[in-house]
Structures are given as C-alpha cells and as structure tokens.
SEVOLO-433596 format. One line per 2 residues: their letters; for each residue z, x, y of C-alpha. Coordinates in nm, 4 decimals, padded with zeros to 6 digits. Example, Ala and Ser with C-alpha at 12.3 -4.5 7.8 and 13.67 -1.06 7.14 Angstrom:
REM SEVOLO-433596
as = 00.7800,01.2300,-00.4500; 00.7140,01.3670,-00.1060
This chain:
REM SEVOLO-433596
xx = 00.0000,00.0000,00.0000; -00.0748,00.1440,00.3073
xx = 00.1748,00.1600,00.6498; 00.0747,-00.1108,00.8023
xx = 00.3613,-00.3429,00.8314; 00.3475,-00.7409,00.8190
xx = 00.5630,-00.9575,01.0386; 00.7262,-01.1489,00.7931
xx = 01.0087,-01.2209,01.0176; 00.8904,-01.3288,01.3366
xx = 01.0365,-01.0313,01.5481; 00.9385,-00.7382,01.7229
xx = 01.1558,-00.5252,01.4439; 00.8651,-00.5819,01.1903
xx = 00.7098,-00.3068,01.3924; 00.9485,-00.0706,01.4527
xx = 00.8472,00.2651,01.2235; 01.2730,00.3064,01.1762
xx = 01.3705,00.0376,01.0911; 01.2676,-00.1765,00.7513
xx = 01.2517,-00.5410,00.7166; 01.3964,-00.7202,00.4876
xx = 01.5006,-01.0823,00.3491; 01.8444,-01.1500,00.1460
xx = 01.7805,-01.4066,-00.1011; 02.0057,-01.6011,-00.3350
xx = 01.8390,-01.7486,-00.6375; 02.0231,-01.9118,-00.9272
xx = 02.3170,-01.7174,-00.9407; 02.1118,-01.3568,-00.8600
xx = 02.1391,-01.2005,-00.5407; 01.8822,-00.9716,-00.4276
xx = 01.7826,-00.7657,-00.0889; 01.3824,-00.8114,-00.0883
xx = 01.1621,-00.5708,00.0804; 00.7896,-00.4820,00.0970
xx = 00.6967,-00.1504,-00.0338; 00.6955,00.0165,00.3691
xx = 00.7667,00.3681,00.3549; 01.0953,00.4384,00.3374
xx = 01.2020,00.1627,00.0925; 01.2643,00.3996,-00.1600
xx = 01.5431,00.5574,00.0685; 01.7561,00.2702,00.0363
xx = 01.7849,00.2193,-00.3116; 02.1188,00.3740,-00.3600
xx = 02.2867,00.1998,-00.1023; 02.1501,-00.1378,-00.0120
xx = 02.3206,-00.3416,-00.2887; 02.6285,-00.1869,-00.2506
xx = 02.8660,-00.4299,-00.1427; 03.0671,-00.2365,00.1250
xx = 02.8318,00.0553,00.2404; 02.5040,-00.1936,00.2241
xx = 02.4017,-00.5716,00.2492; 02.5739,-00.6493,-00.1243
xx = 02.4146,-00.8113,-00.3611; 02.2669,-00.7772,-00.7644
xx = 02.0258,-00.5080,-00.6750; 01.6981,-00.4691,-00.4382
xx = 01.3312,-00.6206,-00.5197; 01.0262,-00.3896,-00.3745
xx = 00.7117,-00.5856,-00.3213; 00.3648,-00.3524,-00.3111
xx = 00.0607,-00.6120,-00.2101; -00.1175,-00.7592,00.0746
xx = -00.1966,-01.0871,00.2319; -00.4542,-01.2220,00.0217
xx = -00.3910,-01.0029,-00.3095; -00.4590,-01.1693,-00.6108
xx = -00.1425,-01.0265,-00.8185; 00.1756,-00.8722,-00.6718
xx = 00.3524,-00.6230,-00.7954; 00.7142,-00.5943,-00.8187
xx = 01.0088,-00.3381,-00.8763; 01.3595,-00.4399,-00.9497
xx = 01.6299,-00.1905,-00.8940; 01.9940,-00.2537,-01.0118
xx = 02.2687,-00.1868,-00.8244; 02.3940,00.1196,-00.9897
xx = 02.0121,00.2377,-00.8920; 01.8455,00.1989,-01.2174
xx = 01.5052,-00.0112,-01.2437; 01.4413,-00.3140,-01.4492
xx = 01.1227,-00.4257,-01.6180; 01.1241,-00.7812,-01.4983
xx = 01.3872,-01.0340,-01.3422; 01.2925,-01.3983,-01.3290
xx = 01.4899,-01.4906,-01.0276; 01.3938,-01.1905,-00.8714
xx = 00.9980,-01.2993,-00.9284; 01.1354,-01.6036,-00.7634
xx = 01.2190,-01.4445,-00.4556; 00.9458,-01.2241,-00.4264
xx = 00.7318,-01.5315,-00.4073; 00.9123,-01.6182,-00.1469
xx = 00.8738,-01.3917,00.0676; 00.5328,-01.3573,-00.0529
xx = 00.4348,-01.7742,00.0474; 00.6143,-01.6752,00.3851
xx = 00.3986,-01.3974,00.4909; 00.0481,-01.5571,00.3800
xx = 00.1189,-01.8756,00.4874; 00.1234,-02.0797,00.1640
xx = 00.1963,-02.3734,00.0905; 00.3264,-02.6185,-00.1940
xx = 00.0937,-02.6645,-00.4359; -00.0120,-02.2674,-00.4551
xx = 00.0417,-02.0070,-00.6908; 00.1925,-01.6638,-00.6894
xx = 00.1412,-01.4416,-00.9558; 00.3614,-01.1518,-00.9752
xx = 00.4041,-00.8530,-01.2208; 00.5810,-00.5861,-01.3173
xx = 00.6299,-00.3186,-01.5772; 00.7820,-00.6015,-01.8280
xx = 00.6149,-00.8985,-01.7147; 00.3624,-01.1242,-01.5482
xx = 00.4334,-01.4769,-01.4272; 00.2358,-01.7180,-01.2533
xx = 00.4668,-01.9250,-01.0139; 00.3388,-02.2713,-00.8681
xx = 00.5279,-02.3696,-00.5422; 00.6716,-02.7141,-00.6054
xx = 00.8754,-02.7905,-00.2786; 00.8071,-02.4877,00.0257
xx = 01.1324,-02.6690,00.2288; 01.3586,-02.5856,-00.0954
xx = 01.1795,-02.3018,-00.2162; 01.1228,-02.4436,-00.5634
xx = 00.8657,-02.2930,-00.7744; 00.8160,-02.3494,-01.1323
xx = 00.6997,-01.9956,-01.3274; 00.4936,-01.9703,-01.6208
xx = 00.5275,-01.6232,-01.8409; 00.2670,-01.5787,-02.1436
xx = 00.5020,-01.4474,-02.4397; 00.2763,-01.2729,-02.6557
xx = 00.4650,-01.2096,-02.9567; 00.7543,-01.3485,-03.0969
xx = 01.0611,-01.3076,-02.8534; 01.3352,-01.2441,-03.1452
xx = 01.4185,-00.9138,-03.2414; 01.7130,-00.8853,-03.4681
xx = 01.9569,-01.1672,-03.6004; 02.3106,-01.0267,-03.6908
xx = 02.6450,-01.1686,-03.7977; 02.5927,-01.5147,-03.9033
xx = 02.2882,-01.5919,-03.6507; 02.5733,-01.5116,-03.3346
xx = 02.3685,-01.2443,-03.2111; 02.0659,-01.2690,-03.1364
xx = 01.8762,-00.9591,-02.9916; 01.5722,-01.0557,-02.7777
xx = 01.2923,-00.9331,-02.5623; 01.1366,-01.1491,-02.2293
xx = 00.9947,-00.8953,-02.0023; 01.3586,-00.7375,-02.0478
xx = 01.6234,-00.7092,-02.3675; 01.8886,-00.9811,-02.3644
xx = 02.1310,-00.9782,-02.6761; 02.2326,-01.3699,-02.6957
xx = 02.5562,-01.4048,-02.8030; 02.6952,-01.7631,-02.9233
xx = 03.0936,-01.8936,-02.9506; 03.3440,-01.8592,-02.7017
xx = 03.3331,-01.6823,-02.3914; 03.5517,-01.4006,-02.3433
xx = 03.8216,-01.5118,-02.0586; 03.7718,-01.3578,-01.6725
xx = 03.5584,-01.1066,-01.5367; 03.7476,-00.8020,-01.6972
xx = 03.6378,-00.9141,-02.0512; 03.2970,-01.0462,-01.9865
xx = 03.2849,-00.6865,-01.8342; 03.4319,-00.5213,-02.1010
xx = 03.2768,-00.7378,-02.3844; 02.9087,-00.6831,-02.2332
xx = 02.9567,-00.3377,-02.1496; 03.0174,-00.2551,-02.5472
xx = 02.7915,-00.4606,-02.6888; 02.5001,-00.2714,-02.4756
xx = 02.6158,00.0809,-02.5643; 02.5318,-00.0702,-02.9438
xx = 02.1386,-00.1187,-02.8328; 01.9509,00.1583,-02.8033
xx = 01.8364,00.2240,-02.3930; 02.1230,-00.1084,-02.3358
xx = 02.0176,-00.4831,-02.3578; 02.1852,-00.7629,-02.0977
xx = 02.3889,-01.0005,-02.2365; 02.4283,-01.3705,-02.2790
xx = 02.6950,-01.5408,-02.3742; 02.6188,-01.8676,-02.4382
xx = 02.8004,-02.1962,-02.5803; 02.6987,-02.5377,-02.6768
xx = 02.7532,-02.8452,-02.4205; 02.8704,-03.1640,-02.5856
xx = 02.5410,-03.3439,-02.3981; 02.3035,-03.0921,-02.6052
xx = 02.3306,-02.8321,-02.3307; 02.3660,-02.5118,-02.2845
xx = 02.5951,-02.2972,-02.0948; 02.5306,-01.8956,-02.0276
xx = 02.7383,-01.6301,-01.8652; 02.5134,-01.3830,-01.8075
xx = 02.6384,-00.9754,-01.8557; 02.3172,-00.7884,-01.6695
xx = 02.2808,-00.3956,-01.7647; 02.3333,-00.1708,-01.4905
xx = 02.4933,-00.4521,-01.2372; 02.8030,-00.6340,-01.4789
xx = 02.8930,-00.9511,-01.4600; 02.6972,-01.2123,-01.2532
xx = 02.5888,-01.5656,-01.2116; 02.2554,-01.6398,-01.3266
xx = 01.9762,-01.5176,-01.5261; 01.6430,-01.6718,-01.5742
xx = 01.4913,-01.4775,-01.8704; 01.8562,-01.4492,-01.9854
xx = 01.8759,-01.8371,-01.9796; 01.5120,-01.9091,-02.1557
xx = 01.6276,-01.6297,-02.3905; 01.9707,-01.8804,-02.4970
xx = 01.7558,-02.1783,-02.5073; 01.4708,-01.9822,-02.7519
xx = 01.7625,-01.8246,-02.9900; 01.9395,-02.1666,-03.0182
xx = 01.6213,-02.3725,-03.1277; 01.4423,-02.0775,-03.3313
xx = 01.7290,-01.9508,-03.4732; 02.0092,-02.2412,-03.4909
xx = 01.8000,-02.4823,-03.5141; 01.9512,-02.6510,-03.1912
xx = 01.6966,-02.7721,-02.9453; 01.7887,-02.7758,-02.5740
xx = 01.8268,-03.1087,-02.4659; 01.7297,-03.2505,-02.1720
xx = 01.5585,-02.9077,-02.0569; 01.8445,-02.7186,-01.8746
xx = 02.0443,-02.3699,-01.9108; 02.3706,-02.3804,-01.6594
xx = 02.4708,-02.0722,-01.5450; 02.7994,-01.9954,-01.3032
xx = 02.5682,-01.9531,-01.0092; 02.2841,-02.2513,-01.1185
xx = 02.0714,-02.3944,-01.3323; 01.7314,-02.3511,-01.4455
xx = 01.4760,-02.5381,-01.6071; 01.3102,-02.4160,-01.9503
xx = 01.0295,-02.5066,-02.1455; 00.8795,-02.2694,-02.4655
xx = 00.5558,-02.3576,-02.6369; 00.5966,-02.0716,-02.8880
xx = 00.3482,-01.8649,-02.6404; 00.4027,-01.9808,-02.2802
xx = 00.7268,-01.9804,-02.1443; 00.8045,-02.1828,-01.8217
xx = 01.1061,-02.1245,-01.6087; 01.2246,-02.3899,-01.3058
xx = 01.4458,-02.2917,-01.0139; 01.4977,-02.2315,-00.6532
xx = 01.5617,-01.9739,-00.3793; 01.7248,-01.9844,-00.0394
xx = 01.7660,-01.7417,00.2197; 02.0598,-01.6110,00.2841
xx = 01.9585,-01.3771,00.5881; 01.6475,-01.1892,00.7361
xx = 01.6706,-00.8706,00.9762; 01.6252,-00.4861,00.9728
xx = 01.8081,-00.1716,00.7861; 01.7989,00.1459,00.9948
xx = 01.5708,00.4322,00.7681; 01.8181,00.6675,00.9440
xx = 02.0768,00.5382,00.7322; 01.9310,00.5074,00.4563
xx = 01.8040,00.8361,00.4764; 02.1483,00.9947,00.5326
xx = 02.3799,00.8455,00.2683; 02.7333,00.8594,00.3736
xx = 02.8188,01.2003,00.2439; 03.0454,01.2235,-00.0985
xx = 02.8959,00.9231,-00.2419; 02.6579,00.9159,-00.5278
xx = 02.2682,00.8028,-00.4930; 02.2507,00.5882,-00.7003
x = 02.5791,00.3752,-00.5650
C-alpha cells in the first residue's frame, strides 16, 4: 500500500505524516484498535493494546487495501504482540472501517482475508453495523476427539480446542485452565469452553492464545456449535452461540460457514508515531 493516507475520520489528523489514525471497535465481546496499513503501524504493535501504556483492548487489526479493492487484507496482532491467522470479529471490524472509507452501503459486500482465512461479509444494517460473513471451510473442521468426545480440537482459519462440561469458576481458572490446555497443542490452540443451555443453546467462554480470557469469539463460537452437532450429536437450536460479551449467529452447511454479528465504535482519533516509536524504556516490545 502506498503512503497516501485516506480520511477515514473526517479530520485534518488523517493527514498529518506523525500521527496515525485509527478506530476502536467493540465487536461481540472482542475489542480491537483498527488501523490501515500507513507507515508506521507496525511501530505500535507492542503497545497499543496494552491497557495502561496504550488504548487497551484484545489486540490491533492492520488493514492493507484501497478504496475500490476487490479483497482486503488483514493482520491481527494479539496483545502480547503475536499475530493471528484470522479473527472473525476482527474481519467484522475491518469491514467497518472498510464500508466507512468507500462509502458503502447496506446491501454490499466486503471480502476480507488473511493468512487463515477469507470471508465474504454482506452489510445487513450500516446504522448498527451488522454484517453477516460467509467463510468457505474446505475440509473438515475437526481435528482430534479426546476424552469421551469433551475435547474437541478444531481448525477455522485459527485452532480452537472446544471443551464441553462445566466452566471453571472466575477469571483466574479460565486463565489457568486455558493457559494449560494450550501448552498441550503443539504452536497453542484458543479455547472454548462451552456448556449446553436448557433452550438447546449454547454458551462459550472463550480462552484466546496470546490475549487470556475474553468475551467473545466468532470462529471460537461456530467452532462450539460444529463440535456439538458433528460430534455430540446436539444441533444448535434456534441458531445462536452466547458469549460473555454477545452473541452471534451460526449457520454450517458442511462447506460454508456463516457467522452473524455486529460492531460499534467505541472511539476514532490519532496515536502519535513518536510514541510509538519510542516505547517507554524498560518495557518489553511485545507488551
């Protein structure tokens, strides 16, 4: 992408060479600082997310495309500073930002990809930001099935390791629990936890590697809703995965798999590239 810089936001900072745009968006439990790829981006990554030093948050989304571009590309960093292959709610909010700056409207697609994943994303409702996202699954999403068919290893754009039965109690233990069982998976997996409604529901807490604990996960959610039909033999009923932080709509064809949700805006402004340049000194890169 070249230097040119595209006033997503209205104001005279989308202009200014030190100082980088961005968007903070909040989309079904993820929160994520969303940037195009400007140069300089890549000089925040350690810091942005970081609650106290930076605007806080799950991690950062890069967008590299212009107005017009047929496919969008997107990089998801976590907030320890590691990169993802693919985040559903982060697709979400990259289309938002994408819609924004080429003036689309409902009824239009976004496709966006990344190194795990492509999804095509039809805006349903610009005023809510609701876009429905439709990710070819090429091969068969389940991995490995281990003690009893409770874990259920699984791969959708990135590894989630579904795990059914009761959820461990408070942050600490979800921490702890889904910080061991990704040191068992080679390279780490996020991880579900997930537990039957009484209505035919599903409910997930969602472990993500290289953040912890948070409150929602798209693939993470379509991942629970796959492993409990294909492997328990439970459908979903009535279509929805509840998360802490929202809920999202899935649908699986056996090759297509279609994800529902929404994004708001939490904030839009500037970072200063001086600061992200000069990390505050005695404290790591990568956050």
């Amino acid at each position: 992408m070249s230097a040119d810089r595209f006033d997503v936001f209205g104001g005279s900072d989308a202009t200014d060479p030190d100082r980088l745009p961005f968007w903070k968006c909040y989309a079904e439990g993820n929160s994520y600082v969303v940037m195009e790829a400007l140069p300089g981006a890549s000089g925040v990554i350690g810091w942005i997310a970081d609650r106290t030093r930076g605007l806080g948050g799950d991690g950062l989304i890069v967008i590299d495309s212009r107005p017009g571009d047929p496919v969008h590309h997107m990089r998801v960093f976590n907030v320890d500073g590691s990169e993802a292959g693919w985040c559903g709610n982060g697709a979400r909010a990259a289309c938002a930002l994408v819609c924004e700056r080429d003036g689309l409207s409902s009824g239009d697609t976004v496709t966006i990809t990344s190194a795990g994943a492509t999804a095509q994303h039809a805006l349903l409702d610009r005023d809510g930001w609701t876009f429905r996202a439709e990710m070819p699954v090429p091969t068969d999403p389940v991995l490995e099935v281990g003690e009893g068919r409770r874990l259920v290893q699984m791969e959708l754009g990135v590894p989630h390791l579904v795990v059914f039965g009761p959820l461990p109690k408070g942050d600490d233990q979800i921490d702890a629990a889904g910080e061991a069982l990704c040191a068992t998976r080679p390279g780490g997996t996020n991880v579900m936890f997930a537990s039957h409604d009484e209505d035919g529901g599903l409910t997930v807490t969602p472990w993500e590697r290289g953040v912890g604990p948070v409150l929602g996960c798209a693939t993470g959610a379509a991942a629970a809703a796959i492993a409990s039909e294909h492997v328990l033999g439970r459908p979903l009923e009535g279509g929805y995965v509840r998360q802490p932080g929202g809920t999202v709509a899935v649908e699986w064809d056996g090759e297509v798999l279609a994800m529902t949700g929404t994004v708001q805006v939490v904030a839009t402004g500037t970072v200063s590239l001086d600061r992200a340049e000069s990390p505050t000194e005695g404290v790591p890169v990568a956050g």
